[in-house]
N, C-alpha and C positions, 0 to 999 in steps of 0.2 A: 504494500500500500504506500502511496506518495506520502513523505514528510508533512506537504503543506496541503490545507484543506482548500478547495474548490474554493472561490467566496461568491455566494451567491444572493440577489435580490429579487425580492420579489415585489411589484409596487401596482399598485391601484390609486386610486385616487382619494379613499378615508384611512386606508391601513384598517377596513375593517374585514373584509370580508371575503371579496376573492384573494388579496396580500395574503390575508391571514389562513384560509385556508390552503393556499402555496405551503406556504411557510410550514404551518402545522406537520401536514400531508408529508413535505420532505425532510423534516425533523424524525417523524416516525419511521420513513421509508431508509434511511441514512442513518439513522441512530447505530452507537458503536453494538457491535453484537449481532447484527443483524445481516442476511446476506448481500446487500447493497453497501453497509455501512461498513463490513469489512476491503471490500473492497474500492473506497473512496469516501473520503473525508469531505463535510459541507459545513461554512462557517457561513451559516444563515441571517439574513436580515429581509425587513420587510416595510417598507414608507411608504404614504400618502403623498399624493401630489398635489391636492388641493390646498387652498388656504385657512381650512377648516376643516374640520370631519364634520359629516355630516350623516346621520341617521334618518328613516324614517320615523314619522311624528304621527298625530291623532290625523291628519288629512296632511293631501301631496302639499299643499303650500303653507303648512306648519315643521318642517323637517326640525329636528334635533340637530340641535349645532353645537360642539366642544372644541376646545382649543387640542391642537397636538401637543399631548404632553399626558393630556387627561389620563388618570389611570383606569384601566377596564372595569376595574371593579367599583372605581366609585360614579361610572357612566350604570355601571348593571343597579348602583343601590340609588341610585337618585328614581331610572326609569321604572324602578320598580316600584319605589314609591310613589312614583303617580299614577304611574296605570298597570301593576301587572298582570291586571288578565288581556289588555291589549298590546301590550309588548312579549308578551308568552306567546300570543297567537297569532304574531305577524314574525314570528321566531327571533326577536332582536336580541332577547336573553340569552338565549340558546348560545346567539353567537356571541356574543360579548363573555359569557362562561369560555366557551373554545378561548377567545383570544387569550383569555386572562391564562390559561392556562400553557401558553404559547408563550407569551412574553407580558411586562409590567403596563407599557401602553402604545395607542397609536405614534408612530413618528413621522416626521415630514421631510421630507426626499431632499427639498430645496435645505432645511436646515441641519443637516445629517453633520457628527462630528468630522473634522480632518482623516479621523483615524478610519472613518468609514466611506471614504470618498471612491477608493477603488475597489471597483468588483470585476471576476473575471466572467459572471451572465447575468444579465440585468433583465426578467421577467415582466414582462408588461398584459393585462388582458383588457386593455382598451386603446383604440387609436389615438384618441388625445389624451392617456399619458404616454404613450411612446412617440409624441409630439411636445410634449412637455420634459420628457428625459433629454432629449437629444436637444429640444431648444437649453436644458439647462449644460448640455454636456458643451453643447457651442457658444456658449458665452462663455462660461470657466475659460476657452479659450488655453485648456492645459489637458495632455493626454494623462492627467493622473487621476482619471475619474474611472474610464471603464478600460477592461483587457482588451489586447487587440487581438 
């Protein structure tokens, strides 16, 4: 097995849900032990690209809006206490449980530390954030963002 782990990203645009199931899904699939994880190493992250995470809400033009940074768990105990039998049944819980269990909270792509700036696969499952990586990757104007 290689010394150095893959480093891979996975980004959506809240870090909530398809990031986070990436993310999850190859933490488990990769985990040391495992017959993938013997065979290659993955030093996993997973950001938002919007300016906000943003959740569905009681109706389409009430969405749930938190800052990146917000931890999952105190996004699952706020919505809980407003409504959980509508956020149990439009599954918001569910996945805010997964994420917590994935990592502390959403992060945002554009704000990511130094130390996490280069990845050698950078996962996108919408068009405009892989129009939002690359516009961020072309103004950095430095190849020390993604592998070539």
């Amino acid at each position: 097995m290689s010394e150095r782990a893959l480093r891979v990203a996975c980004v959506c645009a809240s870090n909530m849900n398809r990031s986070m199931r990436a993310h999850g899904r190859l933490a488990a699939d990769f985990a040391p032990g495992t017959p993938l994880g013997t065979k290659l190493r993955l030093d996993l992250h997973s950001y938002g690209t919007g300016k906000r995470v943003k959740l569905p809400g009681p109706s389409a033009t009430e969405p749930n809006v938190y800052a990146f940074g917000t931890p999952y768990a105190d996004i699952y105990s706020e919505l809980a206490a407003r409504d959980r039998e509508l956020y149990t049944r439009n599954g918001v819980l569910a996945m805010l449980e997964h994420n917590a269990a994935v990592k502390k909270c959403p992060e945002s792509w554009q704000n990511r530390p130094m130390a996490e700036k280069y990845f050698d696969i950078v996962l996108t499952f919408d068009a405009h954030v892989s129009e939002a990586i690359l516009n961020d990757v072309e103004a950095s104007k430095t190849s020390d963002l993604v592998g070539e």
